[in-house]
N, C-alpha and C positions, 0 to 999 in steps of 0.2 A: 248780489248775483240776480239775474235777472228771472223770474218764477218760471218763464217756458224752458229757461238754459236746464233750471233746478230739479225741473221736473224731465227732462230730454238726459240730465246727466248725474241721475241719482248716487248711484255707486259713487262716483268721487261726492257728491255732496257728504254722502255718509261718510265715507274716511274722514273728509277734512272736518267734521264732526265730533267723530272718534278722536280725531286727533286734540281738540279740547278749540276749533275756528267757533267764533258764531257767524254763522252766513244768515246776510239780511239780507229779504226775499224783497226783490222790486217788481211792483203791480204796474207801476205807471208808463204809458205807451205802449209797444210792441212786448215791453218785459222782456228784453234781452240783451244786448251786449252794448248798445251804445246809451241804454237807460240805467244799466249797471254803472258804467263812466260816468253816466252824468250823478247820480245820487255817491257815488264814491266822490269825486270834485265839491262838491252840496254839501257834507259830512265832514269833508277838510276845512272845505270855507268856515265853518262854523266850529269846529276845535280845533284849530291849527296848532294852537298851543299845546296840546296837549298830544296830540295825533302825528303818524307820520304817513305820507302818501307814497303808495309805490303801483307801480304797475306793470305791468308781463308783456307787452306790447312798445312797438318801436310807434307810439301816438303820444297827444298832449306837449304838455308847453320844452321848451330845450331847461334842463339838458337831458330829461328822461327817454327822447329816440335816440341821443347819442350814446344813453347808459345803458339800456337796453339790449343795443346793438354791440355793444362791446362786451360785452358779458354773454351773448348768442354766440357769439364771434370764436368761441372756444369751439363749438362744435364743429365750424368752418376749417378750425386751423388742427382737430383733430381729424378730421372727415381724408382731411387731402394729405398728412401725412401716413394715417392709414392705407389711403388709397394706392398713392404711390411702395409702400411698402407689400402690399398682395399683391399687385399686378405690377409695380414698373414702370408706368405712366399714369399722366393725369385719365380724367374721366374727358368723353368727349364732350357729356352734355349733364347739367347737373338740375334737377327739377324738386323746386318744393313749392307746398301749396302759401295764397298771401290773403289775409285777412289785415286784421292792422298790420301785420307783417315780420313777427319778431323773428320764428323760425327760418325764415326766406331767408334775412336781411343778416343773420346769423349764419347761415352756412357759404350764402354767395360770398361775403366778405373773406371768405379762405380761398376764393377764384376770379375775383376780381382781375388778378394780374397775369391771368393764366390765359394759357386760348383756349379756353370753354367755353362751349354755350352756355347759358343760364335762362332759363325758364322757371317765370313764375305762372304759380295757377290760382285763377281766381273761381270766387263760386256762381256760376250759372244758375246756380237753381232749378227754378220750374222755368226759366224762359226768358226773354230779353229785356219784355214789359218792367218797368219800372215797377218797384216792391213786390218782385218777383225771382231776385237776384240780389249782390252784393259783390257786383265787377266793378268797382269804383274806378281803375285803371283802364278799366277796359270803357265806360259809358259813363263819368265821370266828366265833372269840368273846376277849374280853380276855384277853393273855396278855404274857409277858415270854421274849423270845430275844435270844440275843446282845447284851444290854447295854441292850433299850429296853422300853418298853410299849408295844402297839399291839394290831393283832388279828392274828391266828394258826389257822391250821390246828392242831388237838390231835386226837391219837389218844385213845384210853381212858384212857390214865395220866394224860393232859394236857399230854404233851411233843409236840413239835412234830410232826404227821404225816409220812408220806411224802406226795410233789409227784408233778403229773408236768405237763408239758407238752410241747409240739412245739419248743415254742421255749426254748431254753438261757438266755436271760434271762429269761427269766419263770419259772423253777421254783424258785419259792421259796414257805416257808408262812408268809409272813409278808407286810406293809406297812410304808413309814415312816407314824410316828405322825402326821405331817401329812397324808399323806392320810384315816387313821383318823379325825380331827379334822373336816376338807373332808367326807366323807364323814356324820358327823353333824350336822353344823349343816345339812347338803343344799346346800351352795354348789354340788358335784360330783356328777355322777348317774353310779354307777359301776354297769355290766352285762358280762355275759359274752359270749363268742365263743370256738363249738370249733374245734377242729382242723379237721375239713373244709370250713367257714367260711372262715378263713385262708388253709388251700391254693388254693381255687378264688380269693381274695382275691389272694393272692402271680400267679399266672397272669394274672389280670385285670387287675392295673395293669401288670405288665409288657409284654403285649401291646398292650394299649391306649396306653400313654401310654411305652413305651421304657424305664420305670422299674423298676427290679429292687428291690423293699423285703426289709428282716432280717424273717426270719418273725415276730417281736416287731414292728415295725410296721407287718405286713400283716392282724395280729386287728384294729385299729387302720381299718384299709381295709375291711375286713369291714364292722366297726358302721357306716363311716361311710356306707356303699353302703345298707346297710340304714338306717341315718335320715336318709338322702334319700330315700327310697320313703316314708317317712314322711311326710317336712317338705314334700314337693312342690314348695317354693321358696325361695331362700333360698341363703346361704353357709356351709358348711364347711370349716373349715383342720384337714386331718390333718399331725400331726407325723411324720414319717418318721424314726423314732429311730436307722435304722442303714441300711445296703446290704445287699442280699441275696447279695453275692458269697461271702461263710463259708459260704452257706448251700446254695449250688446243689448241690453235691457229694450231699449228705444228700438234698436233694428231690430230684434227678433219679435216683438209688436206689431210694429208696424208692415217688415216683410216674410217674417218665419225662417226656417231653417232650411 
């Protein structure tokens, strides 16, 4: 795990602690999600034998976007059976946030067939400049990391850029190629949302509704607030990909109460 993620997301580092993990702290580059991938990859290479590799993410070589996505895929086909059971109809419009993508790529797969909208949301960050974000969908071009093709954030040379985001899931410069794919045929309308979008987001469901969202699915709550001002009527199902309790430590720091 990456030492900025480590330190941005103490609380879970402690559980998974307690729970008997050793998390190896990664110093080198940015020290965060895609220098985590690369020293987990680096670690395999060299005990394969003995090691197994897994990852949480719809990224890296096949068939881990496909296993990924199908094990997400539960919460897809529990989301929309739910849904239809409270209300009676689909949802109009169904928004989760994409970083490598697992949670998106998990729930749209229960709407694929359906006539919903599907929005993805990417992290804006501080602004559009390069390593200053990680919209790889959104300011991305064809490229190959860690094992797959898809799109990609590239600096000058063509290797993968620096990231940044607020949120520790989502800094990554890359997508799974199945969103790449969703994304060009236009089945999925993927837009951004910054950082202070999300925060005033993160505040606003938790006040409001008791709910405390992962800053990863409070960009998520952002968009969806904003296309309801839009849509004026109608249903939206946001995916709430994680709890914001990792994350209070860091917000209340950084912006108080």
């Amino acid at each position: 795990m990456g030492a900025v993620d480590i330190e941005k997301q103490a609380p879970n580092v402690a559980r998974m602690r307690i729970l008997g993990a050793n998390v190896i702290k990664v110093t080198e580059g940015d020290a965060t999600l895609k220098e985590a991938v690369d020293a987990a990859f680096e670690a395999y290479a060299r005990e394969y034998k003995d090691a197994i590799y897994c990852i949480g993410s719809v990224v890296g070589p096949h068939p881990f976007p496909m296993m990924v996505r199908d094990f997400q895929s539960v919460v897809g086909v529990e989301a929309r059976e739910q849904f239809l059971a409270m209300t009676g109809e689909l949802p109009d419009a169904v928004v989760a946030c994409v970083g490598g993508g697992s949670n998106s790529i998990g729930i749209f797969s229960g709407f694929l067939n359906d006539p919903v909208e599907l929005y993805g949301v990417e992290p804006l960050g501080k602004g559009e400049e390069l390593g200053n974000h990680a919209a790889s969908l959104q300011y991305g071009e064809e490229g190959i990391m860690h094992g797959f093709r898809s799109v990609m954030l590239k600096d000058e040379l063509g290797e993968p850029a620096p990231v940044y985001s607020i949120a520790s899931g989502l800094d990554y410069p890359s997508s799974g190629p199945e969103h790449a794919f969703l994304r060009d045929i236009g089945r999925v309308k993927y837009d951004v949302i910054n950082d202070e979008e999300t925060v005033d987001a993160f505040y606003t469901l938790a006040r409001s509704e008791g709910i405390i969202p992962a800053i990863e699915s409070a960009h998520a709550v952002a968009y969806a607030i904003k296309l309801a001002q839009k849509m004026k009527k109608g249903s939206i199902l946001i995916n709430l990909s994680g709890r914001g309790d990792k994350d209070m430590d860091f917000i209340i720091e950084k912006y108080g109460i």
